[in-house]
PDB file of N, CA, C, O and CB in Angstrom:
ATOM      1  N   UNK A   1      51.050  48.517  28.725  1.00  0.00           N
ATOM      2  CA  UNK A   1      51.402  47.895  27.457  1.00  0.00           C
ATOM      3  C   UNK A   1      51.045  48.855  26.311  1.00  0.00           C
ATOM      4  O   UNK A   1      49.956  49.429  26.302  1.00  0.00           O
ATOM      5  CB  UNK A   1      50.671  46.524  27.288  1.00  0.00           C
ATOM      6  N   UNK A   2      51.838  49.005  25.477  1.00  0.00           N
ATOM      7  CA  UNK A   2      51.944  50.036  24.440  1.00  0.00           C
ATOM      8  C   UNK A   2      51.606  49.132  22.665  1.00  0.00           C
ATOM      9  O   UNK A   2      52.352  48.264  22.212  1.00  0.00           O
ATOM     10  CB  UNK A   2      53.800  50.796  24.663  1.00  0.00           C
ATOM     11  N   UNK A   3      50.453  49.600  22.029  1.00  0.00           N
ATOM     12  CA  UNK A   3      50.145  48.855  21.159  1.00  0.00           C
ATOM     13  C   UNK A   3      50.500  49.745  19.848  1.00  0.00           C
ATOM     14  O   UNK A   3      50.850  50.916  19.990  1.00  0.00           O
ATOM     15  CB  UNK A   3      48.757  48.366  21.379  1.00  0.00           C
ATOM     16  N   UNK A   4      50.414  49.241  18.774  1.00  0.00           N
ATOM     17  CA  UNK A   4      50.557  49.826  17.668  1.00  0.00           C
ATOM     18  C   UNK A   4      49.431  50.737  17.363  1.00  0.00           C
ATOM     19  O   UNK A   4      49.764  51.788  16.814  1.00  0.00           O
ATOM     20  CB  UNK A   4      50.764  48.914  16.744  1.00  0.00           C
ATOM     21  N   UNK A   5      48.166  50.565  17.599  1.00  0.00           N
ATOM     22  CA  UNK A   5      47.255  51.863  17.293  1.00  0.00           C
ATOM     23  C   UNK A   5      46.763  51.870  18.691  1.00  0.00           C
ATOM     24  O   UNK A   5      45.981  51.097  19.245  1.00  0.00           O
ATOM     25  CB  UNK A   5      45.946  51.768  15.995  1.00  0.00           C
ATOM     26  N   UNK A   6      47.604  53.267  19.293  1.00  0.00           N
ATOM     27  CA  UNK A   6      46.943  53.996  20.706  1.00  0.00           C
ATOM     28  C   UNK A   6      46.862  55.348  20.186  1.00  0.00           C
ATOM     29  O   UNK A   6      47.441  56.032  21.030  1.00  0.00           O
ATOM     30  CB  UNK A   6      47.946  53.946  22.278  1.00  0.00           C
ATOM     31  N   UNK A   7      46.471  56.075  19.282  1.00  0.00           N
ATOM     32  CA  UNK A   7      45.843  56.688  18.871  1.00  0.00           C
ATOM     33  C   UNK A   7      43.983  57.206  19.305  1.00  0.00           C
ATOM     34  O   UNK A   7      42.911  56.747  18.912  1.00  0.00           O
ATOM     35  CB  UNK A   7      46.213  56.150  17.927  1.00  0.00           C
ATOM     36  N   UNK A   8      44.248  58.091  20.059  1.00  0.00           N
ATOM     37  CA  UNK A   8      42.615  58.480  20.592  1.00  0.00           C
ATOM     38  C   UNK A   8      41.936  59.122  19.418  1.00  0.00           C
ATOM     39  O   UNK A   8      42.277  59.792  18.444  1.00  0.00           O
ATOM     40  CB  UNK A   8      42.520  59.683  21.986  1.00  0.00           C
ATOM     41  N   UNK A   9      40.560  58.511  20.048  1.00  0.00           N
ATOM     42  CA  UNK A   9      39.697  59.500  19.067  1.00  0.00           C
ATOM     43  C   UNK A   9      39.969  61.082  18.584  1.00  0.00           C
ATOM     44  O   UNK A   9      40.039  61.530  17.439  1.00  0.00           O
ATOM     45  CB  UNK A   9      38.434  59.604  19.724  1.00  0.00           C
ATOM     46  N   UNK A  10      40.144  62.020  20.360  1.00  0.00           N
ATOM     47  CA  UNK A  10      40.953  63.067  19.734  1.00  0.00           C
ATOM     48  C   UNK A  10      41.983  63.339  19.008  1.00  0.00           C
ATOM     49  O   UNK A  10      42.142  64.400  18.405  1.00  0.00           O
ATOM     50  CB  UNK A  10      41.200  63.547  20.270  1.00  0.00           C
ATOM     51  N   UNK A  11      42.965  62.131  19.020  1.00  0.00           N
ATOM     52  CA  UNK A  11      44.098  62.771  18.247  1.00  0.00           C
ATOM     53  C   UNK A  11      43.725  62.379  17.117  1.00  0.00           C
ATOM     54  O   UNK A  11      44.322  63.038  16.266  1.00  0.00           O
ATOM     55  CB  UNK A  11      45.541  62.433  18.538  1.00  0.00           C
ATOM     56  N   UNK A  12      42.727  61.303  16.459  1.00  0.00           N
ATOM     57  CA  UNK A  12      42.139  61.098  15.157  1.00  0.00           C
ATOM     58  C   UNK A  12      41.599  62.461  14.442  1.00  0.00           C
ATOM     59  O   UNK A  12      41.876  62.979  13.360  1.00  0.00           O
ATOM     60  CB  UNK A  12      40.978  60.081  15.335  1.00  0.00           C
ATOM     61  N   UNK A  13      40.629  62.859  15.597  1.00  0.00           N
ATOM     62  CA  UNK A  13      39.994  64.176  15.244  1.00  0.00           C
ATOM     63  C   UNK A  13      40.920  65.673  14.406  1.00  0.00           C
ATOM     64  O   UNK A  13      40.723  66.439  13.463  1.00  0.00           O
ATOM     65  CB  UNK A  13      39.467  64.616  16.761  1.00  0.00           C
ATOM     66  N   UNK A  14      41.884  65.452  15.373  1.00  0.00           N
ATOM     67  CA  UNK A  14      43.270  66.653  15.062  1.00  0.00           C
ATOM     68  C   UNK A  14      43.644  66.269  13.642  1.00  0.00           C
ATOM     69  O   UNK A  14      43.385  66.962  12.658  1.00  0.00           O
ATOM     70  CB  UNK A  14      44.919  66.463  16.225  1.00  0.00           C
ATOM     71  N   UNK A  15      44.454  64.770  13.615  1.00  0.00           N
ATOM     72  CA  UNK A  15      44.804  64.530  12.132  1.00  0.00           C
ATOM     73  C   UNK A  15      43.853  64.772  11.135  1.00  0.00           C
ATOM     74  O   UNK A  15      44.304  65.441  10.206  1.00  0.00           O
ATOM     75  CB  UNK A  15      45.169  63.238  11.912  1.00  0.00           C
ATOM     76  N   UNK A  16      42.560  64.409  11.021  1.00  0.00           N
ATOM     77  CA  UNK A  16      41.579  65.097  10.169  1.00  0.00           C
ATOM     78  C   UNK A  16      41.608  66.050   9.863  1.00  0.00           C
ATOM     79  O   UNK A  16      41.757  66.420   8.698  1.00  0.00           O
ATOM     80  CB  UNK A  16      40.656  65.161  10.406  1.00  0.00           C
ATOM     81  N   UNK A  17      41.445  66.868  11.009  1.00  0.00           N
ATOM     82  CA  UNK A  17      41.603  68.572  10.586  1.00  0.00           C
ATOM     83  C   UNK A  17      42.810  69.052  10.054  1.00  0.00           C
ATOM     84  O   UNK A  17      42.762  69.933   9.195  1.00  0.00           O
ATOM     85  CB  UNK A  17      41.450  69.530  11.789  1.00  0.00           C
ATOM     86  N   UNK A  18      43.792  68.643  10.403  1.00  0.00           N
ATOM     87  CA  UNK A  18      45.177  68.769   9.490  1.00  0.00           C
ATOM     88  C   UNK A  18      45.239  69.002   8.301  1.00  0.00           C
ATOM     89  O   UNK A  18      45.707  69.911   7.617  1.00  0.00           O
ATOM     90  CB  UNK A  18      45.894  67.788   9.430  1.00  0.00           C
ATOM     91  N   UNK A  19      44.398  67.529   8.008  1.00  0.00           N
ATOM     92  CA  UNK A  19      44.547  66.912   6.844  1.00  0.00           C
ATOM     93  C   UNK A  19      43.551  67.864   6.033  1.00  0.00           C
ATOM     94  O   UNK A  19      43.960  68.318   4.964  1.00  0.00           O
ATOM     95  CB  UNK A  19      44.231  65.300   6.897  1.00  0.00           C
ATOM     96  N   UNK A  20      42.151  68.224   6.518  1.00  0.00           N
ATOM     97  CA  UNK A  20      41.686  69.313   5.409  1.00  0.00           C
ATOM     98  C   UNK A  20      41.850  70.206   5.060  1.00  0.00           C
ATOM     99  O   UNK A  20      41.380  70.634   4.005  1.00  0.00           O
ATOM    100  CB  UNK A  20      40.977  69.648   5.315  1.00  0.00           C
ATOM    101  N   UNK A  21      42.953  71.125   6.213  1.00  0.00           N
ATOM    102  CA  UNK A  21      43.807  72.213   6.299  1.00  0.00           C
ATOM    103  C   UNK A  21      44.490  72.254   4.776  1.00  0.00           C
ATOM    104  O   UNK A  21      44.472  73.098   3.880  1.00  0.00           O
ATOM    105  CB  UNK A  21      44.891  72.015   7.583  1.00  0.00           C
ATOM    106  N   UNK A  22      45.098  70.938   4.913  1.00  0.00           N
ATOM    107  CA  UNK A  22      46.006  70.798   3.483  1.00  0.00           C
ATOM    108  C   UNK A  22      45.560  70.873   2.242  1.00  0.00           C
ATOM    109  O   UNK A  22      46.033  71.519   1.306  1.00  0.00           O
ATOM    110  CB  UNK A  22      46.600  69.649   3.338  1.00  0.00           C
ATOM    111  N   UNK A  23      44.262  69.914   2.281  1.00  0.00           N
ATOM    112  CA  UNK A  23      43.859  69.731   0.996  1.00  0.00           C
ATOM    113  C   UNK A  23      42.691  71.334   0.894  1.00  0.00           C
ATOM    114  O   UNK A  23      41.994  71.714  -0.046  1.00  0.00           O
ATOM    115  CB  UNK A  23      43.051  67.909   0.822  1.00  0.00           C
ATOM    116  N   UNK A  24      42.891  71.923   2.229  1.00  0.00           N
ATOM    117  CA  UNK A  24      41.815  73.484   1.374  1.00  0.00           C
ATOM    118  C   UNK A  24      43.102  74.108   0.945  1.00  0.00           C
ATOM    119  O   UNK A  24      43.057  75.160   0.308  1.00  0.00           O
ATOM    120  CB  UNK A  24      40.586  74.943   2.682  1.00  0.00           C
ATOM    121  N   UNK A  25      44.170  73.587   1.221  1.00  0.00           N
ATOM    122  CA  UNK A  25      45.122  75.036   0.543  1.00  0.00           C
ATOM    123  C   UNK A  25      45.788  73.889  -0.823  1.00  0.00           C
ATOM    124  O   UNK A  25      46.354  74.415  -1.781  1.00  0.00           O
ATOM    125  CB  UNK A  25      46.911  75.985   2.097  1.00  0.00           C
ATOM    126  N   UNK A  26      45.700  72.976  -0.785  1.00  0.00           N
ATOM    127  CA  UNK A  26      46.376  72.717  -2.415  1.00  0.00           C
ATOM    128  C   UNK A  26      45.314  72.394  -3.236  1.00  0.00           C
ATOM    129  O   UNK A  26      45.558  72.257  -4.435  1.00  0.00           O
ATOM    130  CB  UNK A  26      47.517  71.412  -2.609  1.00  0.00           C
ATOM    131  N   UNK A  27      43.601  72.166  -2.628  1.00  0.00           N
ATOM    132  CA  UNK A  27      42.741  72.565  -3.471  1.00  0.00           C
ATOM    133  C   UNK A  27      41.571  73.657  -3.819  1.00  0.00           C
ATOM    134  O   UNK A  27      40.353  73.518  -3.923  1.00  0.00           O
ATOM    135  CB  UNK A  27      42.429  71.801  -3.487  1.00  0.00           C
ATOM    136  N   UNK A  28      42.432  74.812  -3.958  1.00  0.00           N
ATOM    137  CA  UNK A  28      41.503  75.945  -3.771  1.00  0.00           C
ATOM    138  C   UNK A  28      40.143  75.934  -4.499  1.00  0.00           C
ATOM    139  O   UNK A  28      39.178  76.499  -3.983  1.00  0.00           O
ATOM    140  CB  UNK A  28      42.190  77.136  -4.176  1.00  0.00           C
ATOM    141  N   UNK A  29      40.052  75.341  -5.614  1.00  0.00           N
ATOM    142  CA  UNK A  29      39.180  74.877  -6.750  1.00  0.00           C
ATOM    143  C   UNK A  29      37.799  74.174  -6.088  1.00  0.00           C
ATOM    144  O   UNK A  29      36.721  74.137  -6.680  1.00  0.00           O
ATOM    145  CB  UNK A  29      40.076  73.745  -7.736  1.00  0.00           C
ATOM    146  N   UNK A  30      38.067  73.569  -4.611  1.00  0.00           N
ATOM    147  CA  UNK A  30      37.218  72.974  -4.614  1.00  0.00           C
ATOM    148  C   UNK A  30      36.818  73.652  -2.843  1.00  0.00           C
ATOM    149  O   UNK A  30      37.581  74.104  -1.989  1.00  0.00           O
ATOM    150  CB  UNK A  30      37.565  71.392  -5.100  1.00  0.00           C
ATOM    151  N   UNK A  31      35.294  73.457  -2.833  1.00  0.00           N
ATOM    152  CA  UNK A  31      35.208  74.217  -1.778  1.00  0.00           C
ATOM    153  C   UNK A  31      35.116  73.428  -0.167  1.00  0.00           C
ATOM    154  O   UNK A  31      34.401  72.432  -0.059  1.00  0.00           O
ATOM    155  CB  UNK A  31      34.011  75.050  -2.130  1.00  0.00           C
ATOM    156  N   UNK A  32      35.815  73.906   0.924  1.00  0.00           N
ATOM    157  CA  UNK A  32      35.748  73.691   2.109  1.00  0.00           C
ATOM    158  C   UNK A  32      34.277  72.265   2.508  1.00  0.00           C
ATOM    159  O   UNK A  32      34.554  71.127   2.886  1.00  0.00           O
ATOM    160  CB  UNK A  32      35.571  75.339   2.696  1.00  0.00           C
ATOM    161  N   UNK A  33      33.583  72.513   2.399  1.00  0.00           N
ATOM    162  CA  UNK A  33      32.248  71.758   2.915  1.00  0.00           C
ATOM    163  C   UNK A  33      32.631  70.014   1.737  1.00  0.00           C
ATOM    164  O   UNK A  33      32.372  68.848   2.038  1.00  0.00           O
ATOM    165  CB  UNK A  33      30.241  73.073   2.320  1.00  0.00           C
ATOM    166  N   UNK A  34      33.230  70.505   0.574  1.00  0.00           N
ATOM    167  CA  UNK A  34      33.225  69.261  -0.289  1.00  0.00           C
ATOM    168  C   UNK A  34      33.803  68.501   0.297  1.00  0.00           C
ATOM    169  O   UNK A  34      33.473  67.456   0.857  1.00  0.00           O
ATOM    170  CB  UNK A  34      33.715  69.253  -1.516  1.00  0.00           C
ATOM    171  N   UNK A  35      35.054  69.206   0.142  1.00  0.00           N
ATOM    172  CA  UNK A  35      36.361  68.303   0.810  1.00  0.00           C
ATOM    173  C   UNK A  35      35.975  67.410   2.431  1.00  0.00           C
ATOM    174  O   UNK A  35      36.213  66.274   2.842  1.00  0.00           O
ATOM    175  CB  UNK A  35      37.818  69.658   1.196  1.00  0.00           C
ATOM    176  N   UNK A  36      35.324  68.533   2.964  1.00  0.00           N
ATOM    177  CA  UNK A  36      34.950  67.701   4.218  1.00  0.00           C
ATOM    178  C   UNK A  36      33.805  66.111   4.134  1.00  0.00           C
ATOM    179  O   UNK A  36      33.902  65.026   4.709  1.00  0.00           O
ATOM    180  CB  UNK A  36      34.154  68.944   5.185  1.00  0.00           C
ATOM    181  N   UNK A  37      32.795  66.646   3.155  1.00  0.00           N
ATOM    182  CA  UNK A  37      32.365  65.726   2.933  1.00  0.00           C
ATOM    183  C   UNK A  37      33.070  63.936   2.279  1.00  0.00           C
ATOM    184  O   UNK A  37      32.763  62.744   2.267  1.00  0.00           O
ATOM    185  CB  UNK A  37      31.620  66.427   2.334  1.00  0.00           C
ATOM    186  N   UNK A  38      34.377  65.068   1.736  1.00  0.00           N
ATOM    187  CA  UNK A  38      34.620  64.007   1.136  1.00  0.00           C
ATOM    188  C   UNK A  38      36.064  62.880   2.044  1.00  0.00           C
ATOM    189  O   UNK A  38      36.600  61.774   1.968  1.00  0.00           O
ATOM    190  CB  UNK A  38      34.934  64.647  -0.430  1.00  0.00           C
ATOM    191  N   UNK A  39      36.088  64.148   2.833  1.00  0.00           N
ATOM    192  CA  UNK A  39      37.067  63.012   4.004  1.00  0.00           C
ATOM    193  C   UNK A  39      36.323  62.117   4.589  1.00  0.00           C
ATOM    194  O   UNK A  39      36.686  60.951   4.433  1.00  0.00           O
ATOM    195  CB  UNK A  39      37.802  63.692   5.357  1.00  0.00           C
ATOM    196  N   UNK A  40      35.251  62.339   5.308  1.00  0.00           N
ATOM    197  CA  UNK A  40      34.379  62.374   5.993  1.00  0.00           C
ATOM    198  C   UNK A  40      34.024  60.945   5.239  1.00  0.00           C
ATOM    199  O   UNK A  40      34.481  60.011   5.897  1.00  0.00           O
ATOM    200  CB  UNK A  40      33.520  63.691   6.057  1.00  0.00           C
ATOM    201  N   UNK A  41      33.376  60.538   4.110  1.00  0.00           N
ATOM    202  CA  UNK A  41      33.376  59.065   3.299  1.00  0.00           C
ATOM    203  C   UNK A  41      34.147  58.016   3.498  1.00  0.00           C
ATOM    204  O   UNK A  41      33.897  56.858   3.830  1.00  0.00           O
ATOM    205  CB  UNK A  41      33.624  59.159   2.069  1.00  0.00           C
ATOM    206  N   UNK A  42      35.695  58.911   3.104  1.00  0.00           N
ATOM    207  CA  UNK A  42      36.649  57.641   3.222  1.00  0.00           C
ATOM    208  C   UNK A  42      37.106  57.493   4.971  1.00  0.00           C
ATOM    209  O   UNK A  42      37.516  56.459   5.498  1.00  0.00           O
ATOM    210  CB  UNK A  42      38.227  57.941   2.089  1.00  0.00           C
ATOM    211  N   UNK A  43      36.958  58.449   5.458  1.00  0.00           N
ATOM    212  CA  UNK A  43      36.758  57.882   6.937  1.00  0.00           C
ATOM    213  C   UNK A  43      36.574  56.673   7.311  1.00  0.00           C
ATOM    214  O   UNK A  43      37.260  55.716   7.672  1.00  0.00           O
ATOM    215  CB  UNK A  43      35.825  58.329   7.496  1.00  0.00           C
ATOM    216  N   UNK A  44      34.870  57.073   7.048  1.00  0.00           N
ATOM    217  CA  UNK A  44      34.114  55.968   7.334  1.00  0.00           C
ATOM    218  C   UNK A  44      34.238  54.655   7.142  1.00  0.00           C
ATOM    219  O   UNK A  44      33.948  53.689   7.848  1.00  0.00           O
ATOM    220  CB  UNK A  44      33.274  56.114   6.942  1.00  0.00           C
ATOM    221  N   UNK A  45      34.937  54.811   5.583  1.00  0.00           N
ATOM    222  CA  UNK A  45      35.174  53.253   5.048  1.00  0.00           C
ATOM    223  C   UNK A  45      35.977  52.568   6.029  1.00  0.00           C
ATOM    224  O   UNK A  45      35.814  51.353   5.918  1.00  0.00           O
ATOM    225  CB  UNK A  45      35.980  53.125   3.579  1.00  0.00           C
ATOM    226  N   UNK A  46      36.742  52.864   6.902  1.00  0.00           N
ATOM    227  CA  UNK A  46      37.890  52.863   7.955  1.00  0.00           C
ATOM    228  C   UNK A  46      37.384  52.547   9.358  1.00  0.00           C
ATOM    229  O   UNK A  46      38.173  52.351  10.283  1.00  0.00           O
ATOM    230  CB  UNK A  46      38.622  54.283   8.006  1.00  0.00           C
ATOM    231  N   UNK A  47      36.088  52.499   9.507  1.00  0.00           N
ATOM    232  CA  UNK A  47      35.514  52.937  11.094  1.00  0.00           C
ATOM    233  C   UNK A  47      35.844  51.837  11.323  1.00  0.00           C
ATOM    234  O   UNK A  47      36.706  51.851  12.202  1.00  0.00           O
ATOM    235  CB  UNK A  47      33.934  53.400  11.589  1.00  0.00           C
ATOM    236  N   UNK A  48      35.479  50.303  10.805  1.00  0.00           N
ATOM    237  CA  UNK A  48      35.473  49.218  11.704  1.00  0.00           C
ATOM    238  C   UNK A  48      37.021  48.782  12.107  1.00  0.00           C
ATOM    239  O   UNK A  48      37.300  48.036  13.045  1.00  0.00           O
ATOM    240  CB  UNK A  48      34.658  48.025  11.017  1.00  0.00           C
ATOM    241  N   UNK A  49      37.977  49.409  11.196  1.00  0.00           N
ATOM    242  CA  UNK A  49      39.249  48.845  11.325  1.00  0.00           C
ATOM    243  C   UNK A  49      39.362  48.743  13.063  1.00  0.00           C
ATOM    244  O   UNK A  49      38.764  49.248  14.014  1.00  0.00           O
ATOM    245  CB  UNK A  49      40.473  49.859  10.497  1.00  0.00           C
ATOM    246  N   UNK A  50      40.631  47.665  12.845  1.00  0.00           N
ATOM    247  CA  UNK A  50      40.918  47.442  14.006  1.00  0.00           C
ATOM    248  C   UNK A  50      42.470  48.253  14.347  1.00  0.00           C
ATOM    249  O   UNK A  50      42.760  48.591  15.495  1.00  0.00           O
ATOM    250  CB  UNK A  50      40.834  45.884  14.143  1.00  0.00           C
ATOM    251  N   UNK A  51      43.174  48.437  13.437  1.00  0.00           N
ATOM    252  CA  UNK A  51      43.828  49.564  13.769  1.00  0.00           C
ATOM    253  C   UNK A  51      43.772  50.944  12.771  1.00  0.00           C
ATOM    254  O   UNK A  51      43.646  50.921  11.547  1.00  0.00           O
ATOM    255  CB  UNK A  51      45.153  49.088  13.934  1.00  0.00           C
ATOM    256  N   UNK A  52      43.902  52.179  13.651  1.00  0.00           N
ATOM    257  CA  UNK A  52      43.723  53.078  13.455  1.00  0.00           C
ATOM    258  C   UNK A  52      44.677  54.173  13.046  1.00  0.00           C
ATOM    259  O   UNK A  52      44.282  55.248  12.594  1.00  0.00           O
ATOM    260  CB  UNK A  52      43.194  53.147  14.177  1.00  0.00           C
ATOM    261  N   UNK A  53      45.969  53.860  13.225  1.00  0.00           N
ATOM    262  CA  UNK A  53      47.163  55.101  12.773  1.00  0.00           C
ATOM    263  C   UNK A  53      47.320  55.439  11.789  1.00  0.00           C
ATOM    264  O   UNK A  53      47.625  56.569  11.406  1.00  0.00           O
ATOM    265  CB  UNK A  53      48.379  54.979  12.927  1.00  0.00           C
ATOM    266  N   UNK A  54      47.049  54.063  10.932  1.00  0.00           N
ATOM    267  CA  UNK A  54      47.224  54.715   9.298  1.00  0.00           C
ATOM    268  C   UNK A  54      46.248  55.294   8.150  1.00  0.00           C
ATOM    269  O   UNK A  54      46.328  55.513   6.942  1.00  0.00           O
ATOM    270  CB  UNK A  54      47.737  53.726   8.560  1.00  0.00           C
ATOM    271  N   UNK A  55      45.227  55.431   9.230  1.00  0.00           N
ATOM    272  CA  UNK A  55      43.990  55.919   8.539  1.00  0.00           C
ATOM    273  C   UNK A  55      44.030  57.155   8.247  1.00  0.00           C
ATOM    274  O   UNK A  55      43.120  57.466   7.478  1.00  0.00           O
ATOM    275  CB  UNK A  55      42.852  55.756   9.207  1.00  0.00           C
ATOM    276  N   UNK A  56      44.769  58.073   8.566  1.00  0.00           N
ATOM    277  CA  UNK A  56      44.656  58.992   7.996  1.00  0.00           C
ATOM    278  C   UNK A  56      45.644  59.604   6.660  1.00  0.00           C
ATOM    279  O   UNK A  56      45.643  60.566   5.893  1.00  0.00           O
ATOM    280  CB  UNK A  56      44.571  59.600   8.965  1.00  0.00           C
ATOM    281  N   UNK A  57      46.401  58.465   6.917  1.00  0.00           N
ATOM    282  CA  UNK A  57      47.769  58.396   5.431  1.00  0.00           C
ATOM    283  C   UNK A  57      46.519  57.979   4.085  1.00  0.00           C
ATOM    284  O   UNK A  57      46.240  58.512   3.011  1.00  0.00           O
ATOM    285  CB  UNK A  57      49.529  56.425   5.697  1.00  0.00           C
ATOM    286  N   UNK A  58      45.957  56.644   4.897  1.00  0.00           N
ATOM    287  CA  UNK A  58      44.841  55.905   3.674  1.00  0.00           C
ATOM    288  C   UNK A  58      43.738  57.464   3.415  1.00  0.00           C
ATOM    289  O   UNK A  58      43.941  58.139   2.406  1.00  0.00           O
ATOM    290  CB  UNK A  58      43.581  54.024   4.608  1.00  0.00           C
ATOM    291  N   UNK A  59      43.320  57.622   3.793  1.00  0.00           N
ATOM    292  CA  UNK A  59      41.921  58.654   3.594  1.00  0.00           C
ATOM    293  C   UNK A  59      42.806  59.632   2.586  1.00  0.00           C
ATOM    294  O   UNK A  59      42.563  59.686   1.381  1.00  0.00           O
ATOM    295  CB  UNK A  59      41.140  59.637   5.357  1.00  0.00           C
ATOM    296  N   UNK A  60      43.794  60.349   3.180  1.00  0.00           N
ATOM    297  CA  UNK A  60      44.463  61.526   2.153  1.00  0.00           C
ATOM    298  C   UNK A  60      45.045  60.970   0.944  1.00  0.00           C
ATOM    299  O   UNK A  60      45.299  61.898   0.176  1.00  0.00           O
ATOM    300  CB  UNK A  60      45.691  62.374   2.840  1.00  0.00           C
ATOM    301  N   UNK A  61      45.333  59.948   0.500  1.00  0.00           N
ATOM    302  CA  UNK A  61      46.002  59.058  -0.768  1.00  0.00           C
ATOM    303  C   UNK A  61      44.407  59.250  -1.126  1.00  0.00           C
ATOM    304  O   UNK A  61      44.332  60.343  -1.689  1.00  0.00           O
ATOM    305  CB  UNK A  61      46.917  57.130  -0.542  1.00  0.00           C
ATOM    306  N   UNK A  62      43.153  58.679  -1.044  1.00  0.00           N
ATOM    307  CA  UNK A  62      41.895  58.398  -1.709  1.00  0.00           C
ATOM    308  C   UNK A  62      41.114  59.530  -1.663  1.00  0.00           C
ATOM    309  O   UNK A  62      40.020  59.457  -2.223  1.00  0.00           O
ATOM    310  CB  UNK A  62      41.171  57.289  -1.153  1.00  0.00           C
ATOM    311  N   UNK A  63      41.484  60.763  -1.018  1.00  0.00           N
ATOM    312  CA  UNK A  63      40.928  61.689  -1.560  1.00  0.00           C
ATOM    313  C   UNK A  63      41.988  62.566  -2.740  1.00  0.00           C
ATOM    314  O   UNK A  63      41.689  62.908  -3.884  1.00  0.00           O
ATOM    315  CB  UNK A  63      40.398  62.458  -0.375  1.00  0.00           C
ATOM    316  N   UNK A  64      43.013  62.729  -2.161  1.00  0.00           N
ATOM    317  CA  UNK A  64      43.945  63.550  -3.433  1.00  0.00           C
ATOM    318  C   UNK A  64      43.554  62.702  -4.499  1.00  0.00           C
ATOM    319  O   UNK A  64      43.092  63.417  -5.388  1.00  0.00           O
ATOM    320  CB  UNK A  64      45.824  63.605  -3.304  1.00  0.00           C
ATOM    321  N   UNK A  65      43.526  61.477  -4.827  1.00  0.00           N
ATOM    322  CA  UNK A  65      43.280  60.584  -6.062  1.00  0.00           C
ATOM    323  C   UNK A  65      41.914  60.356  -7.072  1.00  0.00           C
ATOM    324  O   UNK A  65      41.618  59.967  -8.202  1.00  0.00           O
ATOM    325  CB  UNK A  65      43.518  59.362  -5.538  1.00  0.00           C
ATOM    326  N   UNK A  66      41.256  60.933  -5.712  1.00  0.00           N
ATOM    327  CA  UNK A  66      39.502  61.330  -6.518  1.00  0.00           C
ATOM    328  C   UNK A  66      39.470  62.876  -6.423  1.00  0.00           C
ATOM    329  O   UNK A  66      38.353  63.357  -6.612  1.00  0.00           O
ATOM    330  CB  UNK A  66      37.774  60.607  -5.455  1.00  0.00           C
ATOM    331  N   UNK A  67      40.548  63.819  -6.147  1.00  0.00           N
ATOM    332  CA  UNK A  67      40.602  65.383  -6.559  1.00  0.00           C
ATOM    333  C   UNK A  67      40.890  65.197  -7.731  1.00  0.00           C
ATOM    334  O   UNK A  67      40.038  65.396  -8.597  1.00  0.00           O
ATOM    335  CB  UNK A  67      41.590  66.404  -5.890  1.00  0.00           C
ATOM    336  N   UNK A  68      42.399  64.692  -8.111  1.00  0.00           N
ATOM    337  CA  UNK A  68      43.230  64.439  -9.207  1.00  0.00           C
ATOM    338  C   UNK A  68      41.947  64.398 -10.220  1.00  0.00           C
ATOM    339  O   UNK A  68      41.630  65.439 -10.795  1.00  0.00           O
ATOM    340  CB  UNK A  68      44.274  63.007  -9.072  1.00  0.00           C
ATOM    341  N   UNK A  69      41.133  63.071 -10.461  1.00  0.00           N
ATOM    342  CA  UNK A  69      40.266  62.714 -11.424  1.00  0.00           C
ATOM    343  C   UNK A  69      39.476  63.566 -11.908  1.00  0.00           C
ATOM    344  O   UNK A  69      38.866  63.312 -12.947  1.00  0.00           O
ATOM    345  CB  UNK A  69      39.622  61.852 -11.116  1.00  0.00           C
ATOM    346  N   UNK A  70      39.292  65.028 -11.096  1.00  0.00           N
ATOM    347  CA  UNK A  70      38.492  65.824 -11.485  1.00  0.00           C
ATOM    348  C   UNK A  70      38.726  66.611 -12.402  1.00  0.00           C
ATOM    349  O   UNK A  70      37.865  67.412 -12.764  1.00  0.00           O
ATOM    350  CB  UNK A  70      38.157  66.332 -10.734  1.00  0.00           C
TER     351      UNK A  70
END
């Protein structure tokens, strides 16, 4: 049976790293360790969810949006 979030931890792991890939190259301004820290937050806010695919669309909208503010 095939569910809407079958998404593994590893492939969570991959999209993360993707995702900071991106934001170190469209935010050069800010340094590598921040950004991680700062995925790494809105992650978390996410851990208990019960589904998991779109967490990494949500995390990159709430970090570009608290880069933006800077």
């Amino acid at each position: 049976m095939s569910t809407l979030d079958s998404m593994t931890s590893a492939q969570l792991d991959t999209h993360f790293a993707q995702l900071e890939e991106r934001l170190d190259h469209d935010y050069t301004n800010v340094t590598r360790a921040r950004l991680h820290a700062m995925v790494d937050r809105e992650r978390a806010r996410f851990a208990g969810a019960r589904i998991h695919a779109f967490v990494p669309i949500l995390v990159e909208r709430a970090v570009r949006a608290a880069l933006a503010a800077i």
